[in-house]
Backbone as CSV, one residue per row, in Angstrom:
resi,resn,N_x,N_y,N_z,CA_x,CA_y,CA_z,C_x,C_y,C_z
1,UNK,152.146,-18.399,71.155,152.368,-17.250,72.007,153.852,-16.869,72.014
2,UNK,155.174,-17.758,72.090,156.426,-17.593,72.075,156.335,-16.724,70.628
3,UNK,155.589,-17.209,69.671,156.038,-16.476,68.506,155.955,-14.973,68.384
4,UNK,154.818,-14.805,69.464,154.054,-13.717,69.550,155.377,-12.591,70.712
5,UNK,155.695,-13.165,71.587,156.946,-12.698,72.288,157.799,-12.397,71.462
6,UNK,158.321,-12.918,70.764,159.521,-13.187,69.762,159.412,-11.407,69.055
7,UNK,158.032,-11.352,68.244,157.816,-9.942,67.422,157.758,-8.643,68.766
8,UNK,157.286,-9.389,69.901,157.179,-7.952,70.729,158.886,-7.354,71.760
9,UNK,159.336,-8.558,71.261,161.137,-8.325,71.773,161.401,-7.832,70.464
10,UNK,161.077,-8.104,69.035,162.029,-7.020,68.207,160.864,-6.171,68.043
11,UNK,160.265,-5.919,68.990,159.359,-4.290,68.480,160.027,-3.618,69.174
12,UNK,160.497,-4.101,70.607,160.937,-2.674,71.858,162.559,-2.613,71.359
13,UNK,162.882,-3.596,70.486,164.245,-3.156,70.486,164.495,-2.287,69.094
14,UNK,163.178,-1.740,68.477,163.020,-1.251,67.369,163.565,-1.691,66.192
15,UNK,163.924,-3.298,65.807,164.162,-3.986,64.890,162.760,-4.024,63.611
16,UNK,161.195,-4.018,64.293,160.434,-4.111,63.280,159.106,-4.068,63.917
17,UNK,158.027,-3.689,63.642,156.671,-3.258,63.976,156.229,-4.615,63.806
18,UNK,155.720,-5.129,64.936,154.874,-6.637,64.802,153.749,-6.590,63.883
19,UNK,153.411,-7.979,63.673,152.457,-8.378,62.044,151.891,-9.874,62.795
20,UNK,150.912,-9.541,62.206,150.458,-10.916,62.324,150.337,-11.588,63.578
21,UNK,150.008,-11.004,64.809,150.311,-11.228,66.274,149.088,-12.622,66.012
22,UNK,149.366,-13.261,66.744,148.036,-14.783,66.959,147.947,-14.756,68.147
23,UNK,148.166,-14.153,69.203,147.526,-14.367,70.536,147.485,-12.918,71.640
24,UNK,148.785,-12.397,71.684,148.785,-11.465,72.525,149.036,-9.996,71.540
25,UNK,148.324,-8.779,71.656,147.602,-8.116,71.854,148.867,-6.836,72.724
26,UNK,149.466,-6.331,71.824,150.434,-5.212,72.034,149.963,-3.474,71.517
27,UNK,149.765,-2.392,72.906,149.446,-1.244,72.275,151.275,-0.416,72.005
28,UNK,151.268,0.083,71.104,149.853,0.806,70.414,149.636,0.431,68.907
29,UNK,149.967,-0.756,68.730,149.835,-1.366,67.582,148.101,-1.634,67.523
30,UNK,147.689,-2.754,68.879,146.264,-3.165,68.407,145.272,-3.621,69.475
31,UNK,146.258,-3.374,70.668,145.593,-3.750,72.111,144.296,-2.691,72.173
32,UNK,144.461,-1.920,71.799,143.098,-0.742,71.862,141.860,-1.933,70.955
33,UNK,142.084,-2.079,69.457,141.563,-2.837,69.158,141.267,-4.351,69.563
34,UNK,141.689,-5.024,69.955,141.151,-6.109,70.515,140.216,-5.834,71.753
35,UNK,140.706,-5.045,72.611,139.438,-4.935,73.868,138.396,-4.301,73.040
36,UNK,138.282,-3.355,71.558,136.763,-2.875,71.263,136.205,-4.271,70.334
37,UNK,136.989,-5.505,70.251,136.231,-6.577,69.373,135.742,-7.205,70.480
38,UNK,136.722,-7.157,71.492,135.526,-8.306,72.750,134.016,-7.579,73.393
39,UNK,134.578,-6.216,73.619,133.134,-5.115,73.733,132.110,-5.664,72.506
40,UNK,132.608,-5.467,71.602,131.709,-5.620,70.359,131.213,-6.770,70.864
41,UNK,131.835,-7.995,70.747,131.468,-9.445,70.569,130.317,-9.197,71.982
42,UNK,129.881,-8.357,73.193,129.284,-9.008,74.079,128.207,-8.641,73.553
43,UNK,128.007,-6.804,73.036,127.149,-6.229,72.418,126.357,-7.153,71.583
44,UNK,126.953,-7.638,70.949,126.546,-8.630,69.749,125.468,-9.697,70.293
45,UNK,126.558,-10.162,71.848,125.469,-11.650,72.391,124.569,-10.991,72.660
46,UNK,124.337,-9.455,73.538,123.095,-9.154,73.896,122.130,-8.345,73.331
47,UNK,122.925,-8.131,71.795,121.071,-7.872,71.046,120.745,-9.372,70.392
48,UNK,121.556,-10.639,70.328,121.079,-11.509,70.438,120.401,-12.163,71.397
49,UNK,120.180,-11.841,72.435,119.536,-12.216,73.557,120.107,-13.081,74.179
50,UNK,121.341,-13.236,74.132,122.065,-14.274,74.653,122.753,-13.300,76.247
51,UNK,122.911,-14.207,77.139,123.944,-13.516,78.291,125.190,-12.844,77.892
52,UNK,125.243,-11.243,78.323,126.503,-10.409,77.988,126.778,-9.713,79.097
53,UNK,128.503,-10.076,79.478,128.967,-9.482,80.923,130.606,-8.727,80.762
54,UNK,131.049,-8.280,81.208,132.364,-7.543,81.292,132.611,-7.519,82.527
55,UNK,133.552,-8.170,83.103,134.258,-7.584,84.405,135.694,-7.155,83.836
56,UNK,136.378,-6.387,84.411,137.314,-5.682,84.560,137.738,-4.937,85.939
57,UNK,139.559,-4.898,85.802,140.279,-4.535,87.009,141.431,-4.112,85.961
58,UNK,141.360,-2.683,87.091,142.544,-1.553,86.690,142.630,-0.776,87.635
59,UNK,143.878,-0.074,87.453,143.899,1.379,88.397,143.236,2.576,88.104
60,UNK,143.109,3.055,86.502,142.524,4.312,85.904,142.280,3.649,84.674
61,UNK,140.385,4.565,85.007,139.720,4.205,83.138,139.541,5.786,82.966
62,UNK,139.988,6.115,82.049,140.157,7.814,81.613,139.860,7.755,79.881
63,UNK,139.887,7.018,79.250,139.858,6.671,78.160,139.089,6.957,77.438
64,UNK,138.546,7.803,76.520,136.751,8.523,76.401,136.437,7.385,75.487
65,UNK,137.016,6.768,74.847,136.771,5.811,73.450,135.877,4.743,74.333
66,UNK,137.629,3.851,75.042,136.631,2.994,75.998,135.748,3.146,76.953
67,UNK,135.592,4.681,77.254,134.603,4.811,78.105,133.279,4.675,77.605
68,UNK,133.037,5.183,75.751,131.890,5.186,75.174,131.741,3.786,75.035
69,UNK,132.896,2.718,74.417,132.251,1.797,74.460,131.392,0.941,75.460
70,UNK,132.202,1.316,76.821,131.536,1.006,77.821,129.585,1.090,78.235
71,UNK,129.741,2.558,77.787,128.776,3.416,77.638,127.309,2.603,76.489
72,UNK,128.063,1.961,75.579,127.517,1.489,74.316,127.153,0.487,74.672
73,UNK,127.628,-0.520,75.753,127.537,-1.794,76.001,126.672,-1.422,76.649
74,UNK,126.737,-0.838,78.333,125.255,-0.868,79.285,124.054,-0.293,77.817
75,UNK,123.670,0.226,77.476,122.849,0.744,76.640,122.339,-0.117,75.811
76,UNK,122.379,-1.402,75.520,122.373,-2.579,74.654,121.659,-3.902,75.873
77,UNK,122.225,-3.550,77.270,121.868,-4.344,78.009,123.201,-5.668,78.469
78,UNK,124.184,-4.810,78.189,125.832,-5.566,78.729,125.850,-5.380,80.066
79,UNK,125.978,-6.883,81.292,125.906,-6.001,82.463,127.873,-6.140,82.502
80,UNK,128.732,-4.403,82.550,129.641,-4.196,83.490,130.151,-3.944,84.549
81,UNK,131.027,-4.701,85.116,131.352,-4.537,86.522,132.398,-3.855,86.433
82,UNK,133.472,-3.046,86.423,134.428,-2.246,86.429,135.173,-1.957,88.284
83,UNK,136.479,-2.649,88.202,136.549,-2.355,89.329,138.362,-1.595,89.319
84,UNK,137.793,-0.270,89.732,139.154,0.547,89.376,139.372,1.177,90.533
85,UNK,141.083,1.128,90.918,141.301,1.379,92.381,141.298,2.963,92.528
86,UNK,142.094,3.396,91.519,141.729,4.999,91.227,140.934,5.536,90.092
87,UNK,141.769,6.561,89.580,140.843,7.781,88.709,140.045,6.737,87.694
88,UNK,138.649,6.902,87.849,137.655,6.677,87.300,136.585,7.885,86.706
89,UNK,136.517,7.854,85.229,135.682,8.946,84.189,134.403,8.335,84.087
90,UNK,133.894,7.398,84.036,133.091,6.890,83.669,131.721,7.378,84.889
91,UNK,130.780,7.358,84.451,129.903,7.930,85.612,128.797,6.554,85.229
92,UNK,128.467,5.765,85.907,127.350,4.547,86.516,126.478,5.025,86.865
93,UNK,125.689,3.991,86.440,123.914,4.203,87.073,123.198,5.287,86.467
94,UNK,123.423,5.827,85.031,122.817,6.457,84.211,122.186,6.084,83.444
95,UNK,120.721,6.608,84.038,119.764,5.937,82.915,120.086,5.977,81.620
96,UNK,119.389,5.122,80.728,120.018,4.707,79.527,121.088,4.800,78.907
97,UNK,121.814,5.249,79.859,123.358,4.891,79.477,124.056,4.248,79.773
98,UNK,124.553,4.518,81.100,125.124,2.996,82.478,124.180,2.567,83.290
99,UNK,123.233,2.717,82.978,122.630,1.804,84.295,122.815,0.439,84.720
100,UNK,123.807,0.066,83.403,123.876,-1.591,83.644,125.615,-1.678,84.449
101,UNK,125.546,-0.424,84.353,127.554,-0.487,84.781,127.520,-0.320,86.133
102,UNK,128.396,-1.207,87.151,128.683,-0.854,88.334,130.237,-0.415,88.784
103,UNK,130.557,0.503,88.837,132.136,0.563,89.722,132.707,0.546,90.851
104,UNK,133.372,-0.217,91.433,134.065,-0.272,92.506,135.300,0.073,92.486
105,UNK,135.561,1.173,94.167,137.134,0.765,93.780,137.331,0.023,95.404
106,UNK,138.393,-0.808,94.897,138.730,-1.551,96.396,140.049,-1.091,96.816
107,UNK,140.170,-0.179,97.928,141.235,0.368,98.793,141.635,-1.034,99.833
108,UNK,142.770,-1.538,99.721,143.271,-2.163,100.697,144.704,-1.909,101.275
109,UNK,145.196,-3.068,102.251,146.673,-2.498,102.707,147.583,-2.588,101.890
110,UNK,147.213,-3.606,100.391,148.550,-3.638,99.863,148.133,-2.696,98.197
111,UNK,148.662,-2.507,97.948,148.972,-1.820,96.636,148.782,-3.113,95.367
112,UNK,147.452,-2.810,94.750,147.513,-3.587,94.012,147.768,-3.013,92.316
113,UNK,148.746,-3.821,91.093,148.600,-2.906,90.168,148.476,-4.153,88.910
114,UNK,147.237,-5.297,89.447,146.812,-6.058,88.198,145.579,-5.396,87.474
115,UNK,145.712,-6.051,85.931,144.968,-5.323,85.222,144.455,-6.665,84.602
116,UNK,143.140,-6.200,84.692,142.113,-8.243,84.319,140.787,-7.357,83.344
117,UNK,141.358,-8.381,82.301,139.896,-7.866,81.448,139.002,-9.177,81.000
118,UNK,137.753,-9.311,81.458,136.938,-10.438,81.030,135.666,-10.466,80.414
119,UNK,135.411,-11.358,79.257,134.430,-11.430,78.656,133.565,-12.287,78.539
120,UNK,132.339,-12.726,79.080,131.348,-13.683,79.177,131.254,-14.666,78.011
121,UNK,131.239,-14.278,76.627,131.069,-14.912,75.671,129.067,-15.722,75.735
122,UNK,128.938,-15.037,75.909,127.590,-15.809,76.017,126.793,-16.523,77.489
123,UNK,128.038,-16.211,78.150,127.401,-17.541,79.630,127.435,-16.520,81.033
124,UNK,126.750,-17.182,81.563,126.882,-16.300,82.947,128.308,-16.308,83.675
125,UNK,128.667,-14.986,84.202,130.517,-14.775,84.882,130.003,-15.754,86.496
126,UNK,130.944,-16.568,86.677,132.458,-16.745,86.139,132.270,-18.143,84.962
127,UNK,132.860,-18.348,84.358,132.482,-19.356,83.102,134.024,-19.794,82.711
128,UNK,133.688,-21.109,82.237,135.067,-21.658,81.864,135.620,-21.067,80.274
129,UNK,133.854,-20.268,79.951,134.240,-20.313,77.840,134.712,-18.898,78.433
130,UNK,134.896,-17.804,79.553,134.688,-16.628,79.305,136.431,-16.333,78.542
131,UNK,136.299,-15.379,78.091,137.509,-14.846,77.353,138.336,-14.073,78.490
132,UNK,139.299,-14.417,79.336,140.150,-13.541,80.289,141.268,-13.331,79.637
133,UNK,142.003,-11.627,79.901,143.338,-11.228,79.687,143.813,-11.110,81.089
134,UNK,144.837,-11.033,81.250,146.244,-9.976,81.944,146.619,-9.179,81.205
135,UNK,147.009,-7.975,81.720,147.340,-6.795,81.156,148.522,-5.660,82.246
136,UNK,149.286,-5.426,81.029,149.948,-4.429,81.750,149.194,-2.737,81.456
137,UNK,148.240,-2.537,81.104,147.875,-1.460,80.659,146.437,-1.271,81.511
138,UNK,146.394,-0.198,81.861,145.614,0.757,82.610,144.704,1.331,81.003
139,UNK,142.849,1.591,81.405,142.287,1.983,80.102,142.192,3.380,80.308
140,UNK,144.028,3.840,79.803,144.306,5.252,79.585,144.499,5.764,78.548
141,UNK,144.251,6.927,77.475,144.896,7.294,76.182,146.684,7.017,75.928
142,UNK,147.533,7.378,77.242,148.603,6.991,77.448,148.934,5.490,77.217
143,UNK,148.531,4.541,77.639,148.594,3.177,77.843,148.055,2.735,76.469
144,UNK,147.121,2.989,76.020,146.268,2.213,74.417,147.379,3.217,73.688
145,UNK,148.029,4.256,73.505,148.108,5.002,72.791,149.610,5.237,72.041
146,UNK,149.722,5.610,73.443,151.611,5.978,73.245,152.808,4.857,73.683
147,UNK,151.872,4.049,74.645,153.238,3.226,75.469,153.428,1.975,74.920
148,UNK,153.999,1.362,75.090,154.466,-0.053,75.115,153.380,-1.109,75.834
149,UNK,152.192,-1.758,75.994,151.520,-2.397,76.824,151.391,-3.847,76.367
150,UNK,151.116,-4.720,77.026,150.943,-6.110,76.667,149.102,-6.456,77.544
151,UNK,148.738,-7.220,76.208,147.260,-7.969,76.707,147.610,-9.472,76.214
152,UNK,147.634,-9.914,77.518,147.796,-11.462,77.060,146.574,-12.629,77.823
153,UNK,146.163,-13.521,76.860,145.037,-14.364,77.205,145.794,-15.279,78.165
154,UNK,144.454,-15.299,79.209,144.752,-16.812,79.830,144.327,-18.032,79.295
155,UNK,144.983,-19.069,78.897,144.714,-19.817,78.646,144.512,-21.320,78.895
156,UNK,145.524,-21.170,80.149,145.786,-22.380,81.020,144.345,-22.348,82.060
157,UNK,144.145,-23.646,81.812,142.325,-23.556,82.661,142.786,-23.410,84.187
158,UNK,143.696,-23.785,84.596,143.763,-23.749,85.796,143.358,-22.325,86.395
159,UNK,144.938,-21.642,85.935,144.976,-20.334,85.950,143.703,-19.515,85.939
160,UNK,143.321,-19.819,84.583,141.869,-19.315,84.135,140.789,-19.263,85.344
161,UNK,140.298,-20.248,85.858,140.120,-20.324,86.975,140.344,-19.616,88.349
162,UNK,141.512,-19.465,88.160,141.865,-18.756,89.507,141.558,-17.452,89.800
163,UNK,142.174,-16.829,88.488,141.646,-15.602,88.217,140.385,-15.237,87.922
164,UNK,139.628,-15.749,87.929,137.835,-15.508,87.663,137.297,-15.621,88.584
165,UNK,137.538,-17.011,89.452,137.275,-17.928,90.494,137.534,-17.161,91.799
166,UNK,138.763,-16.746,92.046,139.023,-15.689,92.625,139.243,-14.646,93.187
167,UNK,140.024,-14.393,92.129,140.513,-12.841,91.865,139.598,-12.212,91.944
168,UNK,138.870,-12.213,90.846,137.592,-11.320,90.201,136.651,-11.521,91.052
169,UNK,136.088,-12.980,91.445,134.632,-13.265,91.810,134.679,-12.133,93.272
170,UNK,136.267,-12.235,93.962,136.340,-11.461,95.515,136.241,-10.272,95.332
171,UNK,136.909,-9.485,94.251,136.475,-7.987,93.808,134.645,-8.033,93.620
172,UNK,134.308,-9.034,93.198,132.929,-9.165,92.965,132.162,-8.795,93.974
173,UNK,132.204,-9.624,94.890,131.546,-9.768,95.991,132.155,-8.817,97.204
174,UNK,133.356,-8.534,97.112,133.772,-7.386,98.453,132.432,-6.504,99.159
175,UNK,132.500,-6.330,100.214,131.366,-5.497,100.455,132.557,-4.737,102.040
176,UNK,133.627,-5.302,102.174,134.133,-4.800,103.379,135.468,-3.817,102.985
177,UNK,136.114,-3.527,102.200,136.822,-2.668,101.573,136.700,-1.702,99.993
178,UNK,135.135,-2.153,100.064,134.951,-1.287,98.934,134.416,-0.069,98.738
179,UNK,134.466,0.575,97.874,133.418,1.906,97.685,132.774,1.735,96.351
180,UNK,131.461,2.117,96.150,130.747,2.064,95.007,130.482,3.523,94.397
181,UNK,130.834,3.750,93.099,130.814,5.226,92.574,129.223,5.240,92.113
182,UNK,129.002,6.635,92.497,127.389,6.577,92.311,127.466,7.495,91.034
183,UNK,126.140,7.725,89.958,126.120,8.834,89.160,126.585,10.037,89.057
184,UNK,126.621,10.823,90.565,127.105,12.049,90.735,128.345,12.404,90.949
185,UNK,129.184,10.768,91.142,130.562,11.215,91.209,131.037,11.222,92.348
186,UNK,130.172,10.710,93.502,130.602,10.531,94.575,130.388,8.700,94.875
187,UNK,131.919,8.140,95.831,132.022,7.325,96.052,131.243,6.973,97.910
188,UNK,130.452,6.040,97.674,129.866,5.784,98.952,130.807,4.376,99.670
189,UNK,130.776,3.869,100.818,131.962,2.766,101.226,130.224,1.611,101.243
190,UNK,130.610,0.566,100.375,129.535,-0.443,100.905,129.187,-0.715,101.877
């Protein structure tokens, strides 16, 4: 991973376009691509019939690419949880399209601006095999596209843990500061 730092300090200082990254996952080089191989990879477990899940946390999914993939996954039978505090494109609970997608956004007192992307790998969420990032990037055309963003794996189990265990499982389960976006585009408060 240091090595992987190393190419993304001489990318911003415009010394040389990173190569060969082995762990973390810089747009707009390839961070777009790595979140459509983990999409892929769930797609994959669930026309294998194996368990396929996505949770995710951001501020804005505006992204039409990742929105189709999104789109591609419920449609296959991927269940996503998407929990975005603002502007959300994506429309849930469409038959054969999202019906497997749920969105939340959770309004609280503090301002939150983490970005968590997770992948089941085969097992039911929360899971020790699941694939978790941190991210500085919001799933915006801006952010995959034009800016500078970092996706970096957790890898430390602890951590790993915490953030699944946690983080995520409490976005999961919220039912007292949340709102759920329905098909039509309107947000109801749980």
């Amino acid at each position: 991973m240091a090595a992987d730092v190393e190419k993304f300090y001489n990318y911003v200082t415009g010394y040389s376009k990173p190569r060969n990254l082995n762990k973390i996952s810089i747009s707009p080089v390839n961070l777009r691509k790595t979140l459509n191989q983990n999409i892929d990879k769930e797609i994959s477990n669930a026309k294998k019939g194996k368990h396929a899940e996505i949770w995710a946390k951001m501020n804005s999914l505006v992204d039409s690419q990742i929105i189709d993939k999104f789109y591609e996954a419920s449609s296959v039978g991927v269940k996503v949880s998407l929990f975005v505090r603002g502007v959300c494109c994506l429309r849930p609970g469409i038959k054969n399209k999202s019906e497997n997608i749920i969105v939340k956004s959770i309004i609280g007192r503090f301002l939150e601006h983490s970005r968590i992307y997770c992948f089941a790998n085969g097992k039911l969420m929360p899971n020790r095999n699941a694939t978790v990032y941190i991210s500085s990037a919001d799933l915006m055309p801006r952010n995959l596209d034009r800016r500078v963003e970092l996706l970096v794996p957790i890898e430390n189990q602890t951590v790993h843990e915490q953030v699944l265990d946690q983080i995520m499982m409490a976005n999961y389960l919220d039912t007292n500061q949340s709102w759920e976006l329905y098909p039509n585009g309107n947000y109801q408060k749980n």
